[in-house]
ROVEX-358499 format. One line per 10 residues: number of its first residue (from 1); their letters; for each residue x, y, z of N, C-alpha, C. Coordinates in steps of 0.2 Angstrom, whole numbers, plus 5000, padded with zeros to 4 digits. Last residue first. Example, Ala and Ser with C-alpha at 12.3 -4.5 7.8 and 13.67 -1.06 7.14 Angstrom:
<atoms>
2) SA) 5064:4989:5035:5068:4995:5036:5064:5000:5039  5066:4972:5039:5062:4978:5039:5066:4984:5039
</atoms>
This chain:
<atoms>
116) XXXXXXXXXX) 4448:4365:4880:4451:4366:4877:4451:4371:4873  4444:4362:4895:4446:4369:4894:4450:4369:4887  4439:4351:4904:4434:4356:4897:4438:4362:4894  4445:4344:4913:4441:4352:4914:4436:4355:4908  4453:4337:4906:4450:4335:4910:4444:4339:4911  4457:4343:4895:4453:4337:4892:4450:4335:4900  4467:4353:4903:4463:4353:4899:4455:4350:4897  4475:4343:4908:4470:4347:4913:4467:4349:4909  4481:4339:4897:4478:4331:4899:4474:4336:4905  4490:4348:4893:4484:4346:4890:4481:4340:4891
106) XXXXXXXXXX) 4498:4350:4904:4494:4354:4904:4487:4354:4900  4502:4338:4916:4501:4340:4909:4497:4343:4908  4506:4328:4929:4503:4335:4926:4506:4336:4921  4501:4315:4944:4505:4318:4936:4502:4327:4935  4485:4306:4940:4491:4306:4942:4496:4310:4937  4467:4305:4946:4472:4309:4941:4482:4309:4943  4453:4299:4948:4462:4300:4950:4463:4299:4945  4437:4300:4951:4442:4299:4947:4449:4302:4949  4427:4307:4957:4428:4299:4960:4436:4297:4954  4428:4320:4952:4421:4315:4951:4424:4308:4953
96) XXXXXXXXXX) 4443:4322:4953:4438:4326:4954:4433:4319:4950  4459:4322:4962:4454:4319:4965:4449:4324:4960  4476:4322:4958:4471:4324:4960:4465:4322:4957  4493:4322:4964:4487:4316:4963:4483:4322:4966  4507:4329:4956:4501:4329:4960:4497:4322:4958  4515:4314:4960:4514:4320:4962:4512:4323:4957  4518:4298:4969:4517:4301:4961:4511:4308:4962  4524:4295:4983:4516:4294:4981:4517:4299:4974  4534:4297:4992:4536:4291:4987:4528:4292:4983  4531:4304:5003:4534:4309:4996:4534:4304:4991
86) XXXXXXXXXX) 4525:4299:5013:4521:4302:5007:4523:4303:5000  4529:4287:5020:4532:4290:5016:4528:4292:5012  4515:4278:5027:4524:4280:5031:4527:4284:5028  4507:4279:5018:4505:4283:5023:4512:4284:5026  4514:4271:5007:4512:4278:5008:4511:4282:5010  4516:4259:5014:4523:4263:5012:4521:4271:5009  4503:4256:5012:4508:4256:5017:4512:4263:5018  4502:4254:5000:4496:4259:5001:4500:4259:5012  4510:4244:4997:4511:4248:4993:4506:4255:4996  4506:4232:5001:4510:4236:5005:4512:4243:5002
76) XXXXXXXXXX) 4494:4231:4994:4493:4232:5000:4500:4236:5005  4500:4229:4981:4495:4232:4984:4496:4239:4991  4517:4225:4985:4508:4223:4980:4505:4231:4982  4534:4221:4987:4529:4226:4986:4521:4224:4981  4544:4214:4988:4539:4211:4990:4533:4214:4989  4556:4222:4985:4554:4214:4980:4545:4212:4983  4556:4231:4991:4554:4233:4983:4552:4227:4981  4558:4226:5004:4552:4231:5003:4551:4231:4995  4570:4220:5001:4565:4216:5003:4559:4221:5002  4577:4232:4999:4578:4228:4992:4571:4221:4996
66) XXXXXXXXXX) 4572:4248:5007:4576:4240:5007:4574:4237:5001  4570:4262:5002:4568:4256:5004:4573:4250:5004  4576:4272:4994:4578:4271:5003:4575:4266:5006  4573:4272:4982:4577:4271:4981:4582:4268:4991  4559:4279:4986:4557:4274:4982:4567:4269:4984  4565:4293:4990:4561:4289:4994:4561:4279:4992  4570:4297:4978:4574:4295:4982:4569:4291:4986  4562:4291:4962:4564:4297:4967:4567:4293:4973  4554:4282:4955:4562:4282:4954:4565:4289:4957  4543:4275:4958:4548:4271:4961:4557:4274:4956
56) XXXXXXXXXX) 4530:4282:4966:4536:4287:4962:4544:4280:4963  4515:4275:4966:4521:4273:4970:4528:4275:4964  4507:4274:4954:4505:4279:4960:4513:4279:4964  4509:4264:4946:4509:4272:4944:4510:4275:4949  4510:4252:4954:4518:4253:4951:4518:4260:4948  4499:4248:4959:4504:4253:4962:4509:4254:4958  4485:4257:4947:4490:4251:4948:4493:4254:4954  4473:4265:4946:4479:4264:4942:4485:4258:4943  4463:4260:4952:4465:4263:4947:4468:4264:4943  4469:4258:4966:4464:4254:4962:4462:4256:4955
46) XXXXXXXXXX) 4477:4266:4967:4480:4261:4966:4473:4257:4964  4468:4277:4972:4472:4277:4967:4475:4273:4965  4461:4271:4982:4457:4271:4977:4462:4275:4971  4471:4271:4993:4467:4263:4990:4463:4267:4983  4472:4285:4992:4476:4281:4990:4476:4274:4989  4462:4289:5000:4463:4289:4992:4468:4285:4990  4459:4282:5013:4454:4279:5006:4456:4282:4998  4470:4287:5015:4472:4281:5014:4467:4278:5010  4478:4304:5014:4473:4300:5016:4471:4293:5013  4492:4307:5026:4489:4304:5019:4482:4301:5021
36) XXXXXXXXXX) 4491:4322:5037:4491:4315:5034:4489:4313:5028  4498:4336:5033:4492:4333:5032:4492:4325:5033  4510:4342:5031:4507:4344:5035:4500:4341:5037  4516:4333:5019:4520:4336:5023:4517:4339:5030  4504:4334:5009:4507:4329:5012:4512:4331:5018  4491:4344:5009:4500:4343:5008:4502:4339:5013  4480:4346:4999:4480:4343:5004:4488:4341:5005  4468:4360:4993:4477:4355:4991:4476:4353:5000  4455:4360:4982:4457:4360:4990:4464:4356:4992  4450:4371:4971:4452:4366:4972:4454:4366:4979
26) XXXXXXXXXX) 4441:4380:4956:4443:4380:4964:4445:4371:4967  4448:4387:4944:4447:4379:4945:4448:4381:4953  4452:4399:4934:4450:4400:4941:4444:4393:4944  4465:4394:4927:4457:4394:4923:4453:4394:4931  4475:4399:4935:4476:4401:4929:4468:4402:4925  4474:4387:4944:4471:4395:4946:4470:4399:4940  4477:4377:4937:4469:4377:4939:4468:4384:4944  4490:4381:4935:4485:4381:4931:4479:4380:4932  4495:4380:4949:4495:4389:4942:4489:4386:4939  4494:4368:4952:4491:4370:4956:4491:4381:4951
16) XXXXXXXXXX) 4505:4362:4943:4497:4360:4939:4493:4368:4947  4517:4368:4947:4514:4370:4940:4505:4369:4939  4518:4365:4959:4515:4372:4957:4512:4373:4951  4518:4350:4957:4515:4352:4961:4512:4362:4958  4531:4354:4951:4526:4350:4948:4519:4351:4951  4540:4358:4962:4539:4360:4957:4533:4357:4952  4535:4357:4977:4536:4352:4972:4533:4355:4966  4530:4362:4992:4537:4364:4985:4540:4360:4979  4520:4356:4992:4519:4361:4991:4524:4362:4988  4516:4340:4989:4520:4343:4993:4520:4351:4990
6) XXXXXX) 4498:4333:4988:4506:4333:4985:4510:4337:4990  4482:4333:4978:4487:4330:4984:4495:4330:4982  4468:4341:4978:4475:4341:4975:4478:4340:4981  4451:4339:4973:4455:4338:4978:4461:4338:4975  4436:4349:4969:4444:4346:4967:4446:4346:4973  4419:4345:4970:4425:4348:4973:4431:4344:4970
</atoms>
């Protein structure tokens, strides 16, 4: 199963979520807005990628932190400030074989899916 995490009116968000209907990719969007975050992903996106990927540090959320939140930020508080603030989490993150995917490019879903 594909997981697709994000906010629903999030321009970016539509784009990748067209394109995995585009090549009829069944997937299960989980919107941050109505959903809790879920926080084993999020430990496993930052285990992956780092938090400095995952964590959107040039959207407004990122910018509504305290200058002590930014300076102190790892890990750990990094998967904090997720669950408190969704929006700040780099959009879409999606979930397929234990592998996180951050972002969207249409040739990077491709390579992902086979659909060259």
């Amino acid at each position: 199963m594909i997981d697709i995490y994000g906010i629903k009116n999030c321009s970016t968000m539509k784009k990748a979520m067209d394109w995995l209907d585009e090549y009829s990719i069944e997937f299960a969007f989980h919107n941050y807005k109505t959903q809790a975050v879920d926080e084993a992903v999020i430990r496993l996106a930052i285990s992956q990628h780092g938090w400095e990927t995952v964590i959107n540090r040039r959207g407004t959320t990122w910018r509504k932190l305290s200058d002590d939140q930014k300076g102190s930020m790892n890990s750990e508080a990094a998967v904090q400030i997720a669950i408190e603030n969704p929006s700040i989490i780099k959009r879409p993150l999606l979930v397929y074989k234990q592998d996180v995917y951050l972002g969207f490019k249409a040739d990077a879903y491709s390579s992902i899916f086979g659909k060259d």
